[in-house]
N, C-alpha and C positions, 0 to 999 in steps of 0.2 A: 409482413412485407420485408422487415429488417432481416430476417433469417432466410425468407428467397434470397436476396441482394446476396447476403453471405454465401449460402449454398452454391448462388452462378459463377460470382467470384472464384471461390476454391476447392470444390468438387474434384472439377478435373485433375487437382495437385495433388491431391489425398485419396490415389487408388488406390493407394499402397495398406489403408486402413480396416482393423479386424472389426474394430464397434462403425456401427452403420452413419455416416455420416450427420443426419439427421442430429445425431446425437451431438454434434461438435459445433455445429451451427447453432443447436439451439445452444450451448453453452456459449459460444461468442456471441451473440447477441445479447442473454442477460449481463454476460459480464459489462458489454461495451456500454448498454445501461445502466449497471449498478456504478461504474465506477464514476458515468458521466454524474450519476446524482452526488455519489460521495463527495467528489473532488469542487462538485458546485455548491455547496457550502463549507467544506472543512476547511478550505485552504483559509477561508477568511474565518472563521471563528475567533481565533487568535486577537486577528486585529479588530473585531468588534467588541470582542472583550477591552481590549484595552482601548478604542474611543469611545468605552460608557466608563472609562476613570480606575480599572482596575487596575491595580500595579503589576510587577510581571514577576513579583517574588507571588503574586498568591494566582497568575497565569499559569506557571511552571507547576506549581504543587496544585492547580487543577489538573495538567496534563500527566501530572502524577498517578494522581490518583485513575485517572482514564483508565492508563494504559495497565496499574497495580490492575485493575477488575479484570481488563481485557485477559490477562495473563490467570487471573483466577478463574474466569470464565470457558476458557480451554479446552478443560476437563468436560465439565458439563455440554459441550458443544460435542465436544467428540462422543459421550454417550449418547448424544440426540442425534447425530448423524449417523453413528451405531445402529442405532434401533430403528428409526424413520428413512435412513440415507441420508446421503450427500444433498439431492435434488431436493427432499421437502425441507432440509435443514437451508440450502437457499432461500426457497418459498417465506420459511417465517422469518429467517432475518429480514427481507426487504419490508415485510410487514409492521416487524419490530422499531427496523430505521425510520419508517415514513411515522411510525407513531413516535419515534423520538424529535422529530422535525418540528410537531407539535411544542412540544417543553419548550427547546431552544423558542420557539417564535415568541415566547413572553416573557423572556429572561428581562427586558428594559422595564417592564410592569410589576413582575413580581420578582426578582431579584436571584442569592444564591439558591433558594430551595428548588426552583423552578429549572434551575441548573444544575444544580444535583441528581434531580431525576434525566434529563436527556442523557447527562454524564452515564447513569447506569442503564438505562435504557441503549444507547447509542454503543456504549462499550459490548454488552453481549451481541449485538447483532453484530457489531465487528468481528469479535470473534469467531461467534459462529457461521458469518460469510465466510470470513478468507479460510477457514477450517474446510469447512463443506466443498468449496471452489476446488484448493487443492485434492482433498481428496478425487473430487471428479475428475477433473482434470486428468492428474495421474493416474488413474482407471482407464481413461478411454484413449489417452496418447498413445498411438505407436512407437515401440521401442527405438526402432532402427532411421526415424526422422522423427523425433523428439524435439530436438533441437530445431530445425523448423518449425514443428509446431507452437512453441514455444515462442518462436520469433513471431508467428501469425499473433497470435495470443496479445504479444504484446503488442504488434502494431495494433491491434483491435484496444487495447488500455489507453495506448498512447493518443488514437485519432482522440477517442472519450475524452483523455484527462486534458488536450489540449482546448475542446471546445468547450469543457464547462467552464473552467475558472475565468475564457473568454465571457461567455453567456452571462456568468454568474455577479462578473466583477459590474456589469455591464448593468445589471436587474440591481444589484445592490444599491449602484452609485444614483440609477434614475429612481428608483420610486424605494429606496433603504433594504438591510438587511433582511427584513422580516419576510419580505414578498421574494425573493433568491429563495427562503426554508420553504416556503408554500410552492413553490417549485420544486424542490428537490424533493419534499413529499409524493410531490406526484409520481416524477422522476422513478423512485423506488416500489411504487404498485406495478408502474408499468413493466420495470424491470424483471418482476416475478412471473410475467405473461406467458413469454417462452419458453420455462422449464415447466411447465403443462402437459407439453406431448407428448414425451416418450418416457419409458419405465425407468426407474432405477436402473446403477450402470456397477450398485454391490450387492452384495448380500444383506439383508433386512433381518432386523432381532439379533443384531452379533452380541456378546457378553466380551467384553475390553479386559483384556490381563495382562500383569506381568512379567509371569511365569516365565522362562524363557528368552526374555526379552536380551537383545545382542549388546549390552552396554559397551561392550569394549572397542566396537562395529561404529559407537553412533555418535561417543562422547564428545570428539570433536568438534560435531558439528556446533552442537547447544551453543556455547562461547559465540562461536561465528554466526550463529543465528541472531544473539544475541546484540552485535556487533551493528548486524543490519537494522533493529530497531532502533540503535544509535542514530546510524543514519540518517536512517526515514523522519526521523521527528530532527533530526539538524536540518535537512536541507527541505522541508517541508514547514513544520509550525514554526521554528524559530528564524527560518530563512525570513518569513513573511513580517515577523517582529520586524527582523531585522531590518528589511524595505521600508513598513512603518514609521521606527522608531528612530533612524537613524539616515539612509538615503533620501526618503519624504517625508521627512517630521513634519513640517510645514505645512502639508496637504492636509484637507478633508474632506469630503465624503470621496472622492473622487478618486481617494486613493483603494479602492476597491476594483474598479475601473485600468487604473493605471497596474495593480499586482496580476489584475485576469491578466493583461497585455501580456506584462512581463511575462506569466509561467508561461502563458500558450504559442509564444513567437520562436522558440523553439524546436517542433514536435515534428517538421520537415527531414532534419539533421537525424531524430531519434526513430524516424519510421527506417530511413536507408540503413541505419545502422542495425536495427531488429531484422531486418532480412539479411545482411553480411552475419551480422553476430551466427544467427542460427544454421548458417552454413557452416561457418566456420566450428560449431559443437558438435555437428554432424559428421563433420570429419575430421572427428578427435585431437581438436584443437581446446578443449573447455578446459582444460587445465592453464595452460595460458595465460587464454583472455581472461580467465576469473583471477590470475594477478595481475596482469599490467592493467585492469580496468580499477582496480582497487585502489591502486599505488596512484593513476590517474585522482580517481577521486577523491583520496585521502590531499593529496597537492588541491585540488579546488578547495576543499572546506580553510587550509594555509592561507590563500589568498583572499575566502571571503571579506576580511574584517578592514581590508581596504577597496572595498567599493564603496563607491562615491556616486554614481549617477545610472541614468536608466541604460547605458549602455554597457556600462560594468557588471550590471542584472543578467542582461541578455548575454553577454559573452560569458560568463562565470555559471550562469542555466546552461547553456551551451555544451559546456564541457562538464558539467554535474551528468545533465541527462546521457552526454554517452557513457561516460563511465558507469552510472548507474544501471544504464540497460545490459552491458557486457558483462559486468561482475554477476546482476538479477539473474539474467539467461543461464549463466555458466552453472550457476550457483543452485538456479532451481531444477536444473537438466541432473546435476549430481543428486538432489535431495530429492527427486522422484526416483531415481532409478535404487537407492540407498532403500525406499519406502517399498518398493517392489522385489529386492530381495531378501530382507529382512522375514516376511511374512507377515511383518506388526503395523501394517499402513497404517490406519487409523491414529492408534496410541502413539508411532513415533511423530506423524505430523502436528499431532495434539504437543507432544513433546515442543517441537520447533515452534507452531504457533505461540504456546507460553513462554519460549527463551526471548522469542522476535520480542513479545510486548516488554516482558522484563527489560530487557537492555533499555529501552524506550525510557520507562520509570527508573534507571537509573540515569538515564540521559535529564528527564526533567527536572528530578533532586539533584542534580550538576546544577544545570541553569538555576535553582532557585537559590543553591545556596552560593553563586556567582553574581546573583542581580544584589543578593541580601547582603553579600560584601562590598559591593564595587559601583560603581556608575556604571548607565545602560552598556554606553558605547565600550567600556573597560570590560564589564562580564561578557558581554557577546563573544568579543573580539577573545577573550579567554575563555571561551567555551568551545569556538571553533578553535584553536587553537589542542586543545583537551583532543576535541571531535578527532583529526586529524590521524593523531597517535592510537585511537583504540580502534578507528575504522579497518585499520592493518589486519584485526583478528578476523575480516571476513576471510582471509585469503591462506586461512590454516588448515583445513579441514581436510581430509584425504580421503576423498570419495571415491570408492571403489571401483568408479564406473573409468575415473580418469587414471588407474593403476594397472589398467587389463591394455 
């Protein structure tokens, strides 16, 4: 039913497309699934960990470690979607996720080991989701409305990521944590539903080399790749400390509830701007937006460390989310079109997927060796501060698409 709904929707907009429709619907659909599951536990894990007493020096050097796997995991993901595709390399990530759903749910009963395991469990399917995802993705978008598509995409992320951490914060706070993961479990079977129907969108049995490979074409990007897993775990896992530990220290359980609010009130502002954004990359404006949306959100992460209340949340989300969709858009519109003339899709996105997690795991040995010097409110406030200055290196890269 979700993939008709999708189909009636944007059909008509996507005449212009070589791969047969079918094939994009069902990709928007699983995504709009996999991220609603994602985003309906991850955002709180952070703060569950630390209202069961863990400190946030051994929080950060868990987040460490996630992401060191995710980035080690890469490799192996891109040989799996090599040899299987894109499409079944979805199929078992969502499988893999709902059985790391599992772990997490005993973490309060049986402690670090039980967390160890979802840690690695949950980091490969990451991987090999957002690996497989891109690949497809980039397979089956038309070249010449890219950028739109891309905007579709993301409003299809956005409606997702808005309504789960609602859902999520919401399930946590009435009936605790554990029953949110027994959801999000579900969440990720169902997700894998719709890439059933139709075939692979590559070639099957490819052997991965380097031979040839364009370094001099690509090096840029890595840094800037990098850059953005800085990001992603600033204004994501440590944002949510931050709301925690420091805007609602006071609260409990409720503050689950109050974070869903906060990230999803939002997602209005970031749907209007994913359809502007994507027009505006379609008529070779991506260069651009992918700096002044940087330079934007490098200034929000400046200002995080003085918010104070739930109104400072929402307007400081506010201006994260758009910067963040305009810098994403511009950003991923150059690294697909980089991935399709290269020749080496595969390997270079595998490339990117491993710089994204890296920057991440250097972001979390920031925070951990900030929380282990300093008091909360002091490290934070001096990590976004750090955050600010290195987020600049997304807006380095010179992709070839925005040079023609």
């Amino acid at each position: 039913m979700l993939q008709q709904i999708i189909h009636r929707l944007l059909k008509r907009r996507h005449f212009w497309r070589y791969a047969t429709f079918g094939e994009i619907a069902e990709l928007y659909a699983s995504r709009l699934l996999n991220v609603f599951a994602i985003r309906f536990v991850l955002v709180f894990v952070s703060v569950y960990l630390y209202k069961l007493d863990y400190d946030l020096v051994f929080i950060a050097l868990f987040w460490a470690v996630y992401y060191l796997l995710k980035a080690v995991f890469s490799w192996p993901s891109a040989k799996l979607a090599a040899h299987f595709g894109p499409k079944h390399g979805l199929l078992y990530a969502n499988f893999v996720f709902a059985a790391a759903m599992g772990f997490l749910f005993f973490t309060e009963q049986f402690g670090i080991w039980v967390l160890a395991l979802w840690c690695v469990f949950h980091s490969f399917a990451g991987a090999l989701n957002n690996l497989c995802y891109k690949i497809d993705f980039s397979k089956v978008k038309h070249a010449e409305h890219a950028g739109k598509e891309i905007g579709y995409m993301n409003i299809v992320e956005r409606i997702s990521g808005a309504a789960s951490p609602l859902l999520g914060g919401i399930v946590a706070s009435l009936f605790g944590p554990p029953a949110a993961m027994v959801l999000a479990g579900i969440f990720f079977l169902c997700s894998a539903l719709p890439l059933l129907r139709t075939a692979e969108p590559t070639k099957l049995r490819q052997h991965l080399k380097f031979r040839g490979f364009p370094w001099r074409q690509t090096w840029r990007s890595y840094p800037a790749e990098a850059a953005i897993g800085l990001d992603i775990f600033a204004s994501g896992t440590v944002w949510a400390i931050f709301i925690a530990a420091v805007v609602f220290a006071a609260d409990g359980q409720e503050i689950y509830a109050k974070i869903g609010v906060l990230t999803s009130i939002t997602f209005a502002v970031v749907l209007l701007a994913s359809y502007l954004f994507g027009r505006l990359i379609d008529h070779r404006q991506g260069r651009l937006l992918l700096k002044s949306m940087v330079f934007i959100n490098a200034f929000t992460h400046l200002v995080r460390p003085t918010v104070s209340s739930g109104l400072g949340v929402v307007t400081t989300n506010a201006a994260n989310d758009m910067a963040t969709t305009g810098y994403t858009m511009a950003f991923t519109r150059g690294e697909f079109d980089t991935a399709d003339v290269t020749g080496f899709r595969i390997v270079y996105l595998a490339l990117m997927e491993a710089a994204l997690n890296f920057g991440a795991f250097l972001a979390a040995l920031c925070l951990a060796w900030a929380c282990w010097t300093f008091q909360t409110q002091s490290a934070l406030s001096l990590f976004y501060v750090l955050t600010a200055g290195a987020v600049l290196l997304i807006a380095t890269p010179r992709f070839g698409l925005y040079r023609r």
